[in-house]
Residue, then its C-alpha position, 0 to 999 in steps of 0.5 A: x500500500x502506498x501512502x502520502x506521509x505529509x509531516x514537517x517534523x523530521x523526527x516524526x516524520x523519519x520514526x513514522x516513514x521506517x516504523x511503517x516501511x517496515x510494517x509492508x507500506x511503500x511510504x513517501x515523505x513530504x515536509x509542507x503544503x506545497x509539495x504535497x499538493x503537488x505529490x497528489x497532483x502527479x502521484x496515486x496515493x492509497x492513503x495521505x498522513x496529513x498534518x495540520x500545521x504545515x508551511x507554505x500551505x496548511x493542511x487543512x488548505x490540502x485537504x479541502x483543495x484535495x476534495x474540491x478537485x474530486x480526490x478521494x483518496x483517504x486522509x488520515x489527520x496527524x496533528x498535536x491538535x488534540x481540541x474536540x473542535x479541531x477534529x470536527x472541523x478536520x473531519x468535516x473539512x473531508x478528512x475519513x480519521x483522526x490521530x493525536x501525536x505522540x501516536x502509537x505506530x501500531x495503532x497508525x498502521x490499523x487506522x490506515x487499513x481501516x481506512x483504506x479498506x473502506x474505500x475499497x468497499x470492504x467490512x471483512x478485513x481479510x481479502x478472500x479470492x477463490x482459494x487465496x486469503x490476505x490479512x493485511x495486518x499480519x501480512x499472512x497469504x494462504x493458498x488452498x489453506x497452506x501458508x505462503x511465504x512472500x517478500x515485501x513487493x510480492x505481498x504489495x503487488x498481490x494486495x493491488x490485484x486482490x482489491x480489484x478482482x477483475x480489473x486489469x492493472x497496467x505494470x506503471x499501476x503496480x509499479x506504483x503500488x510497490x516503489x516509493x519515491x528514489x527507489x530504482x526500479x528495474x525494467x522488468x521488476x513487476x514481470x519478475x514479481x508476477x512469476x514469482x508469485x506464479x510459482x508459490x501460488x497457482x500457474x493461471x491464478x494471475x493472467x496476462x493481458x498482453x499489451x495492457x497489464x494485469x487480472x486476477x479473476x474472481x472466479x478460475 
């Protein structure tokens, strides 16, 4: 999953982008307003981490600037500003949640699943298609009840296609899903990552769409 992380505090913003890396998302970090209405603009986020109290442009002014574009991504604000009246204006303003610093990285991580899920349209936190389950919090694939065992990039590129069951994602969609920002990525990356999953999983379980990208079909 990647997510837009929008902190001007190079403490918080460093603790929260590592604790995250290393709970499976794909994290990319701006420090103030401008530069993340400009991420936005040229980026596909899951999920946004947005702080209030941002220089050049508050987040309250992205936030609303997001919405009246008719970006839905999922906003999650992360602020000092803990005043019941801050969060009813944050959530009113078209903000899904809400998390009070110093926060919990755990709880940060579930809140943006959460989020995340309900835009996708999902109650069951597990996502369930045809003999395959995925629990995003524990990172656990299942194949026809066996465990399986996948890398970081394996599991994100899997996620992107379970969430859309029978839509076909191009390799640049996957490639987002599964690179932040300064991180290279080879020419052939998503076609290696889609054998390897070929392997441990089934032969036809992902198919290919020559010349457009990539499905998972809901039913064999």
């Amino acid at each position: 999953m990647r997510v837009l992380l929008v902190e001007d505090d190079p403490m918080i913003g460093a603790g929260a982008q590592k604790g995250l890396r290393q709970d499976g998302f794909s994290v990319d970090w701006v420090r103030d307003g401008r530069a993340a209405a400009a991420a936005l603009a040229a980026n596909t986020f899951d999920a946004v981490l947005l702080d209030l109290g941002l220089p050049g442009k508050s987040g309250a002014e992205v936030l609303k600037s997001m919405r009246r574009a008719g970006n839905d991504t999922p906003v999650l604000i992360v602020t000092a500003r803990d005043k019941v009246h801050d969060r009813i204006a944050g959530l009113d303003s078209g903000a899904d949640d809400y998390i009070v610093k110093p926060f919990d990285l755990d709880e940060l991580a579930a809140r943006i699943r959460a989020v995340h899920r309900r835009r996708t349209g999902r109650a069951d936190p597990l996502i369930r298609v045809r003999e395959l389950t995925l629990d995003p919090a524990t990172r656990r694939v299942t194949w026809r009840g066996r465990e399986v065992a996948l890398s970081a990039r394996e599991l994100s590129l899997l996620q992107a296609l379970l969430e859309r069951p029978g839509a076909i994602l191009s390799r640049a969609q996957l490639e987002e899903r599964i690179y932040g920002w300064g991180e290279e990525v080879e020419s052939n990356a998503v076609e290696v990552y889609v054998h390897m999953l070929r392997r441990k999983l089934a032969s036809d379980f992902i198919r290919t769409v020559r010349g457009v990208g990539y499905v998972v079909a809901r039913e064999p």
